[in-house]
C-alpha positions in Angstrom: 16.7 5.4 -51.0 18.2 6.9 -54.1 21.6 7.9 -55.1 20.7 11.4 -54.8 19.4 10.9 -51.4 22.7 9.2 -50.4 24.3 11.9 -51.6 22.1 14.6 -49.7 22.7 12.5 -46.5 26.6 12.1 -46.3 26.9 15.5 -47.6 25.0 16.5 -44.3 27.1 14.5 -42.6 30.3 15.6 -44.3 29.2 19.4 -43.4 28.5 18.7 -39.8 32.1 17.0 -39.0 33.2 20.2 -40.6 32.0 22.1 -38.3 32.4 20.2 -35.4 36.4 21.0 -36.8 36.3 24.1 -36.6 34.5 24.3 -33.3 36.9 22.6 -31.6 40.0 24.3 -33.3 37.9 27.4 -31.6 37.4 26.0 -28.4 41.0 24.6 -27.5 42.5 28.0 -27.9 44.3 27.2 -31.2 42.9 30.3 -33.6 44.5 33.0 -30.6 47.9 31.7 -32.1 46.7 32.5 -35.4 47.4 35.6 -37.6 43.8 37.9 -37.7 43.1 37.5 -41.4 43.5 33.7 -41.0 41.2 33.6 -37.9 38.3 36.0 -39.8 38.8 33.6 -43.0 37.8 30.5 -41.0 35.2 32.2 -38.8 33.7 33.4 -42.2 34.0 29.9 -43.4 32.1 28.6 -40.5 29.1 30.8 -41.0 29.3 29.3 -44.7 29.2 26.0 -43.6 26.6 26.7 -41.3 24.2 28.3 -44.2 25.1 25.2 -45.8 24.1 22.6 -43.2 20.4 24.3 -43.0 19.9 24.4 -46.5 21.6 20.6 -46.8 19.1 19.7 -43.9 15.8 21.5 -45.7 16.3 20.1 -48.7 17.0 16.3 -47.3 13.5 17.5 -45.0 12.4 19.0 -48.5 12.6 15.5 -50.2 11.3 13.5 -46.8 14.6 11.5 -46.7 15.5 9.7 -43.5 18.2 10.5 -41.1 21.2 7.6 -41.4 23.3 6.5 -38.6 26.3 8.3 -39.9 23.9 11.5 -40.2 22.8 10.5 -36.6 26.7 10.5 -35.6 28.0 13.8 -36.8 25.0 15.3 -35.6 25.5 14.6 -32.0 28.8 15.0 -32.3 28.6 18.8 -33.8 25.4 18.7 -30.7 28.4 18.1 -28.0 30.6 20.7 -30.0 28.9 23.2 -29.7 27.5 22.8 -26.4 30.9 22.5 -24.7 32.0 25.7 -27.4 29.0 27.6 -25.6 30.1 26.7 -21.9 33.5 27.7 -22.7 32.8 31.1 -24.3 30.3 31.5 -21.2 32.7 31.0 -18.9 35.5 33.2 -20.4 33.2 35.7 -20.6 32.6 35.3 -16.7 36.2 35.5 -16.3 36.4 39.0 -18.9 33.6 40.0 -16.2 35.1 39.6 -13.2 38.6 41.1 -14.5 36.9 44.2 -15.8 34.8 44.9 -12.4 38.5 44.3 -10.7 40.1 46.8 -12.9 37.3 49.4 -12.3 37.7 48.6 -8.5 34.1 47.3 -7.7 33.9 43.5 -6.6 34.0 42.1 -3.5 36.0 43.4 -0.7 38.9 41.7 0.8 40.9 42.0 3.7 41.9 45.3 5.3 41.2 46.9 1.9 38.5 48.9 1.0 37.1 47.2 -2.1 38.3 44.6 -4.9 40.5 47.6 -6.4 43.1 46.9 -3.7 42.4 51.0 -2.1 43.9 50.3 1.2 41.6 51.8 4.2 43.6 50.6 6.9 47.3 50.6 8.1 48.7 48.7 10.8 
């Protein structure tokens, strides 16, 4: 392999343990601490290094360069990343869900009240 194909790899590679970063910061609740404009700068910033990655990857496609094992790494890794980012926005969205049909008093029933609202229908 090249130089330039090196350099196309562990660029790749470089971009996808960026991610996985910021991903994580994401995931373990550490951007709801964060000022607004800092948390839209690094969201933005994701989406760039996403563009990035796909065009990294074409072009490595592009020039029929193989995959290395350090390539092979931080791809699995941002893999994991995002598939435990998706279960974790999936199940706070459950959660945002379930709190919104409590609020608006529809859910399950429970007890002597009349409905997940907390309406009492019954007095002892």
């Amino acid at each position: 392999m090249a130089e330039g194909g090196r350099d196309i790899v562990a660029h790749e590679a470089l971009l996808a343990r960026r991610l996985v970063r910021l991903f994580r910061i994401e995931r373990s609740g550490q951007l709801s601490r964060r000022p607004r404009d800092l948390v839209a700068r690094l969201l933005q910033r994701r989406g760039e290094l996403i563009d990035a990655l796909i065009r990294t990857d074409a072009a490595r496609r592009g020039l029929k360069i193989p995959i290395t094992v350090e390539l092979q790494r931080a791809a699995e890794a941002l893999w994991r990343e995002t598939t435990q980012s998706w279960r974790s926005t999936d199940a706070r969205l459950q959660q945002l869900r379930a709190d919104l049909l409590m609020a608006r008093g529809e859910g399950i029933p429970s007890g002597i009240r009349g409905h997940a609202g907390g309406r009492v229908i019954g007095r002892v």
